[in-house]
C-alpha positions in Angstrom: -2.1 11.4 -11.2 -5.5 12.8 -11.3 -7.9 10.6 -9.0 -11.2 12.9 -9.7 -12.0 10.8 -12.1 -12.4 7.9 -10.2 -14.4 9.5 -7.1 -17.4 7.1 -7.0 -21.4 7.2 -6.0 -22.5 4.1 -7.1 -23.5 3.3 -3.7 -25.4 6.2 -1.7 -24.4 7.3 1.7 -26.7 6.3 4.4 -28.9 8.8 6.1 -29.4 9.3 10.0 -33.0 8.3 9.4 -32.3 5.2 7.5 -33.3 1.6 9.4 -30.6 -0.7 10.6 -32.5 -3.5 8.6 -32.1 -1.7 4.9 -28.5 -0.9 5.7 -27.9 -4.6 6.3 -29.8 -5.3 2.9 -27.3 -2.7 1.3 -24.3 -4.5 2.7 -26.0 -7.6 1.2 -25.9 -5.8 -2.8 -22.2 -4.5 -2.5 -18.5 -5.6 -0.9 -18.1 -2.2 0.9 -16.2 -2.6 4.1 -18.2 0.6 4.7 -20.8 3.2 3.8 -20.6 7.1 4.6 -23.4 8.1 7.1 -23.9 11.6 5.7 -26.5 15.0 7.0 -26.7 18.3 4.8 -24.0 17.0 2.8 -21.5 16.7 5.5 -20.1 13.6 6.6 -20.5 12.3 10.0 -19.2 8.8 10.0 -19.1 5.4 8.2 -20.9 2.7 8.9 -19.0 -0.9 8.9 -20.1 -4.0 7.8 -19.1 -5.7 10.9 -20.8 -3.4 13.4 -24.3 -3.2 11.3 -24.5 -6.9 12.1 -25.1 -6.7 15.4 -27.0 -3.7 15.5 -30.5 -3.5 16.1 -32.9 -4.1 13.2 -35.6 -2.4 14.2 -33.2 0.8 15.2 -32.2 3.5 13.0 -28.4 4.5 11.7 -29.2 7.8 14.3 -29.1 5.2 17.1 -25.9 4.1 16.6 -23.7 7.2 15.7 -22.0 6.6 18.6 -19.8 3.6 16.9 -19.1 5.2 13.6 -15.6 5.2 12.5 -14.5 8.7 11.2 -12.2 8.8 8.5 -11.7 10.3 5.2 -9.6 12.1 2.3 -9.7 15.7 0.9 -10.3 15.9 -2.7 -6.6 17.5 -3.6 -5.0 14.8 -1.5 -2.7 12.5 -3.5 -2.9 9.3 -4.5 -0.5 8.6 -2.2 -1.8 9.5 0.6 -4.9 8.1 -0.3 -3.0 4.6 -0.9 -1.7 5.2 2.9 -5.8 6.0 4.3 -6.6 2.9 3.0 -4.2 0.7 5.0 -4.5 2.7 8.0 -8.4 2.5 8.4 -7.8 -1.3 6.9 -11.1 -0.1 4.6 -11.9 -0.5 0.9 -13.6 2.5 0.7 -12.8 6.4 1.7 -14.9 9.3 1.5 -13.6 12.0 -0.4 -14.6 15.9 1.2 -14.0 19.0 -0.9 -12.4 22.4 0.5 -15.5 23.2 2.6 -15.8 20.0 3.8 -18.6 19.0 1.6 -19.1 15.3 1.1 -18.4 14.5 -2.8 -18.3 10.9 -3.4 -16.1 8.0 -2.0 -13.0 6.1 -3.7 -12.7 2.4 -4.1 -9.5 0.6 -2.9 -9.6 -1.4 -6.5 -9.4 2.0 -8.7 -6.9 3.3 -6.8 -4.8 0.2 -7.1 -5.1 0.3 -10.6 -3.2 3.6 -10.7 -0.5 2.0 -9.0 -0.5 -0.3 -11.8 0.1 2.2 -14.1 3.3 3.2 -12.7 6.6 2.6 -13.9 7.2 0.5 -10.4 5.1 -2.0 -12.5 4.8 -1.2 -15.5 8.4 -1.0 -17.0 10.6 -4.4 -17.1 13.2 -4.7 -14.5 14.2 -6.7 -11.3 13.4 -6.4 -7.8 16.1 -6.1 -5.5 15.0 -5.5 -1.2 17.9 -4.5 1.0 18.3 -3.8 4.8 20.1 -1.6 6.9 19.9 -0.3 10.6 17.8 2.5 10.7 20.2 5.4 10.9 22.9 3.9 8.8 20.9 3.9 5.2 20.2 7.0 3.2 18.4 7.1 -0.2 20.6 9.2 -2.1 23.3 6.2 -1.0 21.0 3.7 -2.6 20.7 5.5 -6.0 24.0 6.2 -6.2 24.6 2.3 -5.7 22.4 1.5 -8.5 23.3 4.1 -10.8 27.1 3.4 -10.3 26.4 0.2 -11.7 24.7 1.3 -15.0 21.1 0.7 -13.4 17.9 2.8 -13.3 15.9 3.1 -10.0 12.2 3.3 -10.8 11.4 2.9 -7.8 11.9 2.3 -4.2 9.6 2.2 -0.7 10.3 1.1 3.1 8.4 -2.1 3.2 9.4 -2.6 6.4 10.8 -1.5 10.1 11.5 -3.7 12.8 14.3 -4.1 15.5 15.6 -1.2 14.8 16.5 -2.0 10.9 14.7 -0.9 7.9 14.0 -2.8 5.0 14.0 -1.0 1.0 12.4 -2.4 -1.9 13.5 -1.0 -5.1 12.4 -1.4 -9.1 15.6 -1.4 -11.3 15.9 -1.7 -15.1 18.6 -1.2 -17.4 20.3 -3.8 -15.8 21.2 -7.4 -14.4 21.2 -7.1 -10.6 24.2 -9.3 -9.4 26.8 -6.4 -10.1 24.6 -4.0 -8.2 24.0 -6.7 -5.3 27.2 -7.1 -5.0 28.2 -3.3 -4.3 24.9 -3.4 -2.1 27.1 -6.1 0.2 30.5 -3.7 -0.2 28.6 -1.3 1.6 27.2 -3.2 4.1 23.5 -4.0 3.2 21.8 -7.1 4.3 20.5 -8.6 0.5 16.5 -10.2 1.3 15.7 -10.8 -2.1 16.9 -10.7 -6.2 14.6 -12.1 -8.4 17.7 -12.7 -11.2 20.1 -14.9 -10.3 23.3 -13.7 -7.4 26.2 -15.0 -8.7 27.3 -14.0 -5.0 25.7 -17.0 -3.3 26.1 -19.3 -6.5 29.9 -18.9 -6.0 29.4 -19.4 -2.2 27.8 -23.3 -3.0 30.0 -23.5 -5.5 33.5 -23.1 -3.3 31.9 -25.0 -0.5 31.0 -28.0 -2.4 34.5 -28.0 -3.9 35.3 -28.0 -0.4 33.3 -30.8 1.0 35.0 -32.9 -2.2 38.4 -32.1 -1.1 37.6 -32.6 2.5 36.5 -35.9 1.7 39.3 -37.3 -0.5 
């Protein structure tokens, strides 16, 4: 995926010189999280919403370089790692430096979302399936060889979580139903979180037990 395309200037980074008071009226005109506090073209911070607020009016941005947050993206990083910046600063905007360190632009948490879209984790018809499994018990090749034994096609997968000392995998799969593939999933000793078709598994659970409860109450 090629993200230079969507490395944005519609809003201007902020200059050392610029008053507290304007920088709150540009927070005003956009929904930026942040702005890039920039000098000769180079990048010396960004500016947050929250701080600007109780900052000084009357002061300028070169009072307060002290509290800006330092973060950005080099311009040949992947769209990937860009997703990760983005959570990790918990921002909706990243400035994006060239090879020399040269302040370019900034990208948007929207556009970059929008590439995910495009991917065939979304885009291409299929079911989502999230497993579990301690931490040093699961493998990924393990888990496509699960789904492909059973006919299905893994378009995707992630760790959407880690926690007590278990990790959690969502996967994309297509080219097939999912209850013969959760099924092996259980054979091998994954913990099943969610199926969004139908597990005949735990239908035939309720099924046995209210046959049960009938019998039991004859």
């Amino acid at each position: 995926m090629n993200l230079h395309s969507y490395i944005n200037n519609d809003v201007l980074p902020l200059l050392p010189n610029y008053p507290v008071k304007m920088v709150r009226g540009m927070f005003s005109d956009c929904t930026n999280t942040h702005i890039p506090v920039v000098e000769d073209n180079k990048l010396l911070g960004n500016i947050s919403e929250d701080d600007v607020q109780g900052f000084d009016p009357d002061k300028k941005v070169s009072d307060y370089l002290y509290a800006l947050d330092l973060f950005f993206v080099q311009k040949n990083d992947s769209w990937l790692d860009v997703l990760e910046s983005f959570a990790k600063f918990n921002a909706n905007v990243l400035p994006v430096l060239d090879g020399h360190n040269i302040y370019v632009g900034y990208y948007n948490l929207i556009d970059v979302v929008s590439l995910f879209k495009e991917t065939p984790f979304l885009s291409e018809p299929g079911g989502i399936l999230i497993v579990e499994k301690g931490n040093t018990d699961y493998s990924f090749s393990e888990i496509s060889q699960i789904v492909e034994s059973n006919d299905g096609k893994l378009l995707g997968a992630f760790i959407s979580a880690n926690h007590d000392d278990v990790t959690q995998i969502t996967m994309k799969i297509g080219n097939s139903g999912l209850n013969d593939i959760i099924q092996t999933f259980r054979r091998y000793s994954y913990n099943i979180v969610a199926g969004n078709e139908e597990d005949s598994y735990v239908e035939g659970l309720k099924e046995r037990s209210n046959y049960l409860n009938k019998f039991l109450n004859i």
